[in-house]
N, C-alpha and C positions, 0 to 999 in steps of 0.2 A: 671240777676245779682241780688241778695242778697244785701239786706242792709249793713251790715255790710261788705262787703266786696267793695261795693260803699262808703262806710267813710275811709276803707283803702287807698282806691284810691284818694279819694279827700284828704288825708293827705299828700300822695304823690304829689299831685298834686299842694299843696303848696310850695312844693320844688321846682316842674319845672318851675313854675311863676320865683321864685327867682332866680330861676338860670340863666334865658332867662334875667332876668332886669336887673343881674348883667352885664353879655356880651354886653349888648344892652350900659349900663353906659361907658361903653370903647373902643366903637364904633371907634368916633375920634379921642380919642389919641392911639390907638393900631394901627392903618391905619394911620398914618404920614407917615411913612417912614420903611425902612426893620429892621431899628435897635429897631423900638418900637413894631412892630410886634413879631420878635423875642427874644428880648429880654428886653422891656419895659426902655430901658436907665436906667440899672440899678436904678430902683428905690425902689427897694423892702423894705421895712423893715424887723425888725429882726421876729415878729410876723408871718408876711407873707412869709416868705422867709422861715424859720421851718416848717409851718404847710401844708403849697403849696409843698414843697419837698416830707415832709415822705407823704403826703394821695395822691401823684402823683407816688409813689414809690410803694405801698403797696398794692392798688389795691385790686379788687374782690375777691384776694386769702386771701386777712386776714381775713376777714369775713364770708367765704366759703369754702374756700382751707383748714386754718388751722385750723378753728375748727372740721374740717369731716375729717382731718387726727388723729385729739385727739378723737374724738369719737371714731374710728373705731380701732385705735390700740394701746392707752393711750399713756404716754408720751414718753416711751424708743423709742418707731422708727422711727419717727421725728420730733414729735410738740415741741418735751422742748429742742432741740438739736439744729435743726432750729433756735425758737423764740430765744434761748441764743445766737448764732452767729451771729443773725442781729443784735439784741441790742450793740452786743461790736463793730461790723461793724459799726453801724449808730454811736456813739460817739468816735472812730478812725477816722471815715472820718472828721466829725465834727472839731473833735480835730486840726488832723495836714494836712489836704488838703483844707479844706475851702478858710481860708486865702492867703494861699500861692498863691491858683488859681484866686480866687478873683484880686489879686494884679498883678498874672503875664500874667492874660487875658486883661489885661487892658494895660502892661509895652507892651507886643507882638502884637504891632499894634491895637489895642482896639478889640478884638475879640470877636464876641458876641453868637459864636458856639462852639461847641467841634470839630468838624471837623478843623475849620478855625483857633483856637487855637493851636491844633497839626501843622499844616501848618505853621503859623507864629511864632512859637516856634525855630521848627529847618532850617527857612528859605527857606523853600521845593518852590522854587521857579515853579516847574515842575510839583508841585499841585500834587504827588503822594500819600501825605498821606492823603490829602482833599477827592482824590476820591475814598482810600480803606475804609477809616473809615466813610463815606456817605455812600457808601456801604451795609456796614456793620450795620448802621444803620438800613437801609431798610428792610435788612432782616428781624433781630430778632424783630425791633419793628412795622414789620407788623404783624409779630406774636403775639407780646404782644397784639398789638390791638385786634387781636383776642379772646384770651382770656379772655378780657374784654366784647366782647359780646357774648359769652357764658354764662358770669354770669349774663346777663339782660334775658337769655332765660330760666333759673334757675327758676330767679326768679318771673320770669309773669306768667309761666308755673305751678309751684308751688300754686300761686295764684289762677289761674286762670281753674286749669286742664285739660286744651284743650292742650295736646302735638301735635297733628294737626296743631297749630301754632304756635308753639315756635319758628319756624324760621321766621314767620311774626313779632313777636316781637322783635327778633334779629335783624331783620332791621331797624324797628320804633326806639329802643335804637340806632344805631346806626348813623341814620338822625341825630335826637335828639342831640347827640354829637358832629357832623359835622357844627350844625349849630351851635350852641353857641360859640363853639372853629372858626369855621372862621368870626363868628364877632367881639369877644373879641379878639382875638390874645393873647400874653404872659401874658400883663397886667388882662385881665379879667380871663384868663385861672385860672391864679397865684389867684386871689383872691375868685373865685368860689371855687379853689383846698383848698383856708384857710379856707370856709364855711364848704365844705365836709369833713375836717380834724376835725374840733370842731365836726360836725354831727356824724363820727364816732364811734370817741372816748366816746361821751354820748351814740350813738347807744350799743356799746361793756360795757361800763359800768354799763349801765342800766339791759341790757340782766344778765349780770353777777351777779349782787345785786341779783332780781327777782328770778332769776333761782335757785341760792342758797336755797331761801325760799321754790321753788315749789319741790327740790329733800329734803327737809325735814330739812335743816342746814347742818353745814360742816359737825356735829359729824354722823349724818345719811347718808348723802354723799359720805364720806368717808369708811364710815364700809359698803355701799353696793360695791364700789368700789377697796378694798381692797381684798373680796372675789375674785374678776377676776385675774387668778394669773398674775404676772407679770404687770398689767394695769398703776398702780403706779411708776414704777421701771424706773427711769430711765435710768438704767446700764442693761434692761433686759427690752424684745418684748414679749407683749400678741400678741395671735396667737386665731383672731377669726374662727370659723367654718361656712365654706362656705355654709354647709345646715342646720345651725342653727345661725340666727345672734346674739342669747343673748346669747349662749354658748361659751368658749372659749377651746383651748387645755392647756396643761400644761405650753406653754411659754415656753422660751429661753432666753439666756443671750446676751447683747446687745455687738457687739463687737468693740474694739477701733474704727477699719474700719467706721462701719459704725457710730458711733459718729464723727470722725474727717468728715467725708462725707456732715453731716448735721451738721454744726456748720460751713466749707468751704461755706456756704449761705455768711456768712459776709463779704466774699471776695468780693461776688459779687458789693460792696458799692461804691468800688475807680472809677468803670468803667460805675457806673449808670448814662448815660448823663440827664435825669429829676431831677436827685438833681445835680448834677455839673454843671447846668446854674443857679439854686437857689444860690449857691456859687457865681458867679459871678456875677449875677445881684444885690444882695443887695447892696442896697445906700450908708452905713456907713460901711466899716471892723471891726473899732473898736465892732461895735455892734454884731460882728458873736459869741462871748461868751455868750450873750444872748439866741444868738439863736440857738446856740449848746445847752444848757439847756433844752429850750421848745423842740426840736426836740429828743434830747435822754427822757425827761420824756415821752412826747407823744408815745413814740416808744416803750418802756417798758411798760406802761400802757396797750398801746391796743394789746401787741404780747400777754401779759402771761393772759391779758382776754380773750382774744379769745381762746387759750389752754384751761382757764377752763371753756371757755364753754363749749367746745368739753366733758369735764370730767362731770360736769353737766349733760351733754346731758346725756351720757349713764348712770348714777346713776338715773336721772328722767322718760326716757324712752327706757329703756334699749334692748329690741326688735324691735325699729324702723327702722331699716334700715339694707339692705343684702349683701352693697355689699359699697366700697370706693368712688364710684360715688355720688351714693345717700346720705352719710354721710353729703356732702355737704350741704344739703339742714339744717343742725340739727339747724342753727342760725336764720332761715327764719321759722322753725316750733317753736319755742321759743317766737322767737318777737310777732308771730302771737296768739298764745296762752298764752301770757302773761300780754297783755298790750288792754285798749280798744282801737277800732278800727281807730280811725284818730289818736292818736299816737302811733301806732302801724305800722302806714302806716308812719306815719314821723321817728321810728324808721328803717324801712324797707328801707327807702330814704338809708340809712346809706350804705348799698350796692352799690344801686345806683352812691353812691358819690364818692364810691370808686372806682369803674369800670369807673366813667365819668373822673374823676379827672387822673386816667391814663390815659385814650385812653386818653384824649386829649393834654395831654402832649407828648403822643408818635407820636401824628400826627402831632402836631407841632414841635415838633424837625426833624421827619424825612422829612417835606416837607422846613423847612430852609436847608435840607444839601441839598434837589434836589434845590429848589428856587436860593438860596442864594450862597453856599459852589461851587455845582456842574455846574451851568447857572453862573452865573454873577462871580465868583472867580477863575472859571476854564476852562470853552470853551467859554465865549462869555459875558468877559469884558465890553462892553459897553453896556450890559443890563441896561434900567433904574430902578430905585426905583420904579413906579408902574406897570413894564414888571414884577418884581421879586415877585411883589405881588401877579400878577394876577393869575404867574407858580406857586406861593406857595398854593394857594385856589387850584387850578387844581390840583395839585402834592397831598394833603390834601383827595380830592374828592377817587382818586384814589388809595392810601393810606384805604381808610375807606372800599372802595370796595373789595381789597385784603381782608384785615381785618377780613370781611363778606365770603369771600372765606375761610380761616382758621376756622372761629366760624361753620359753617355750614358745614366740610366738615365728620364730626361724632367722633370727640375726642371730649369727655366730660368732662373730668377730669381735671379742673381749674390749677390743682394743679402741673402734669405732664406737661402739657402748659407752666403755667409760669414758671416753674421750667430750662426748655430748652434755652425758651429767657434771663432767667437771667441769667445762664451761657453764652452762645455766648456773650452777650456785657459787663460782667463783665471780662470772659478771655480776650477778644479783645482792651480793654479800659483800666481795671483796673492796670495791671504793669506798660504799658506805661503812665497813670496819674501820677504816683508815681515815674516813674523813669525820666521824665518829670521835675517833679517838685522838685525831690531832687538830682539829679544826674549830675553834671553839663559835667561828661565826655560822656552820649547818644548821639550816633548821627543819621542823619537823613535816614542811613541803618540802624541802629539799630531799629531805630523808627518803621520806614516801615517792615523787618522782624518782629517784634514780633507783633504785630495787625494781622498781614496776620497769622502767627503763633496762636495764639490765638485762632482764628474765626476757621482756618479749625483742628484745635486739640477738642474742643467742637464737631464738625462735626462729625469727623473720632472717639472721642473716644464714642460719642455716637452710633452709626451705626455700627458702625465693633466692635473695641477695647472690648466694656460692653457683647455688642452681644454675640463675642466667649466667653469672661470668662464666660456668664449666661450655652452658649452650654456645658460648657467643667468646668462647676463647679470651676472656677476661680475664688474668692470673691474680689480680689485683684483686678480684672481687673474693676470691676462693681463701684466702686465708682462712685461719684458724678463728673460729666463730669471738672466742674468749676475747680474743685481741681490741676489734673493732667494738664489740659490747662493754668489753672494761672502759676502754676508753670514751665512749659513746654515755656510757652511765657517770662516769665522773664527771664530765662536762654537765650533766642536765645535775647533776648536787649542786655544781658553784655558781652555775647559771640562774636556779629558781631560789635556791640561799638567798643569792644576794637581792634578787626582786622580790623576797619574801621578807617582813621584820624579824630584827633578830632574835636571839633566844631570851627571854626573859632572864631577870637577873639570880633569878633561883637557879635555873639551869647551868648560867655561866660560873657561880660558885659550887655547885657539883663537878663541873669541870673542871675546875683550877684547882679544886681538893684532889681530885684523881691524878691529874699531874703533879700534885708536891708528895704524893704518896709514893707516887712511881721512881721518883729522882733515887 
């Protein structure tokens, strides 16, 4: 090993110290009981509560994902379409779901999950919507996990250039994450996720300042990037050349389809259970317009830096890469070439914190819906508070092992990854949050079709539906899975709602409590 890439390391390595003592500090009060485990008695502030959300949200892919999508095919085909849809996604959610769920997770039986919320909302005595939306859980946020260490094997690999073990460090990342997240639980989780969230955003900013300087200023930036036709355009796709990667073809124009396709990201926000327990747990309501602030600046900041990274990239090294895969890496050859080597390595953390600060959000959500929702809520009631712990560490373990199955199984592409899981639980989650919390006539068939509805419409239109339009020249068919399933699922809520009776009158005044709480 090289000096200078032993000073990267040891900068990193300042990060893991932190990060372990942070876990370590929340040992005993994350381990009380199932409710501080999962959800730390609500105590979050507005600080923690915004920046724990978006950098539990965002993950490996903002740092990787979207700047190797801007590299490789400039703004029109989905990096400025994308990043504008999550921005007005993350300040809609902010705006009118925060509160409301805050207020009516607490009116419906104190609920300290998304699963157990849906459940105690429409009074689902018979635990059916506990054990589809557990479920559901499972799936897509084994995947996510997944995807999360794929970009620790990105990145060590990168570093290190032994592809020979890239899945040896896929695993090391992902130990690493299992254990901090089963000693901290929510509480540590949540405040580790507010370190990695500041981390980032200096990481994405920093890169972005520098970079500017090394591709020559904007005005030089821009006039070499201007020449790639279409690069710029965000109403129109450059079309790189698969045996030339600094060449491009003439380009094409970008069409509605596919804009409304990538800008449908921002849907995904209603049904994102790692920010919809940040909503609930924070301490004070009144403080949630603070921390809609920090959360939508933070969000904007680091979506449209890391776009112009990507633009960067190819104005400074504009043959580097051959293929959308590789693009990935354009944020880790930056930091690395830009910056001396121990803060270069504590810029490089910034990855790290992104990809730790998901998975570990995803493991802990998905091991309270087996722990918590599905053991002690649903088949076996007299479980106690440290039976429910012990199945959640286990449930956790197993969870991380899947995880490692996905990242290892040869999809590479962060981007395509997360891309799948964030459709499945925003169609699945996202109408029913909404019509949940604003609609007092859903009821608990309604509830139950559209999740079921949801989850297997992302499925089927991904697999079959995109498939035949790509065979058969269909543009129509190929959109973004998320789109047609959200909408797809809110239809079959108001449809089997209204052919269904209404909510009983017990329900209806839970409801109208939670809205004069919220006002």
């Amino acid at each position: 090993m090289n000096i200078e890439l032993g000073k990267i390391l040891g900068g990193m390595g300042i990060y893991f110290v932190f990060i372990i003592a942070v876990a370590l500090a929340f040992v005993r009060r994350s381990n009380a009981d199932a409710e501080s485990f999962f959800l730390g008695r609500r105590a979050l502030g507005p600080w923690v509560s915004a920046l724990s959300a978006e950098a539990s949200d965002m993950s490996g892919w903002l740092l990787m994902g979207l700047p190797g999508v801007a590299y490789f095919y400039g703004l029109g085909m989905e990096a400025f379409w994308t990043a504008a849809g999550l921005a007005l996604g993350t300040w809609i959610n902010w705006k009118i779901v925060a509160k409301r769920l805050r207020t009516y997770s607490e009116t419906a039986g104190n609920a300290f999950t998304l699963p157990s919320f849906f459940s105690n909302r429409f009074h689902d005595r018979r635990h059916i919507l506990l054990c589809i939306s557990s479920a559901l859980i499972i799936i897509f946020f084994s995947i996510y996990v997944g995807a999360q260490f794929v970009t620790f094997g990105k990145l060590f690999n990168y570093l290190f250039n032994v592809p020979h073990y890239e899945k040896h460090i896929i695993i090391v990342g992902a130990i690493l994450v299992f254990v901090y997240t089963l000693l901290g639980g929510f509480l540590g989780e949540s405040f580790t996720d507010f370190v990695q969230g500041l981390l980032m955003v200096l990481a994405v900013v920093l890169v972005f300042v520098f970079g500017i300087s090394a591709a020559g200023g904007f005005n030089t930036m821009f006039g070499k990037l201007s020449d790639v036709p279409r690069f710029l355009d965000v109403f129109g796709i450059a079309e790189p050349l698969a045996d030339n990667p600094g060449l491009f073809g003439a380009g094409r124009p970008n069409s509605l389809l596919n804009i409304i396709t990538c800008a449908a990201w921002g849907l995904g926000y209603f049904g994102m259970p790692q920010v919809l327990l940040r909503f609930m747990a924070i301490k004070n309501p009144a403080r949630l317009a603070q921390a809609r602030l920090i959360a939508v600046t933070w969000c904007v900041i680091s979506l449209f830096a890391c776009v112009g990274i990507g633009l960067i990239g190819r104005a400074w090294e504009p043959n580097l890469f051959s293929t959308a895969s590789e693009s990935e890496l354009i944020f880790l050859v930056m930091a690395k070439e830009f910056f001396p080597p121990v803060l270069a390595g504590l810029v490089l953390s910034g990855i790290l914190g992104a990809s730790m600060s998901s998975a570990d959000s995803y493991m802990l959500i998905t091991s309270s819906s087996i722990a918590n929702d599905l053991i002690k809520n649903s088949f076996f009631k007299n479980t106690t508070e440290k039976a429910v712990l012990w199945i959640a560490r286990v449930t956790m373990l197993a969870v991380t092992i899947f995880g490692l199955f996905v990242a290892l199984s040869g999809s590479t592409t962060i981007f395509k990854i997360v891309s799948y899981a964030w459709a499945g639980l925003g169609a699945s989650f996202g109408p029913l949050i909404l019509f949940s919390l604003f609609w007092r006539r859903t009821t608990l068939a309604g509830a139950a079709a559209g999740i079921l509805t949801g989850g297997a419409s992302v499925i089927i239109w991904k697999h079959v539906v995109a498939a035949y339009g790509r065979a058969h020249g269909i543009s129509a068919l190929t959109v973004y899975e998320l789109l047609p399933a959200f909408i797809i699922s809110s239809i079959v809520i108001v449809a089997v709602s209204l052919a269904t009776p209404k909510p009983s009158e017990d329900i209806e005044a839970e409801f109208e409590k939670a809205r004069s709480l919220a006002k």
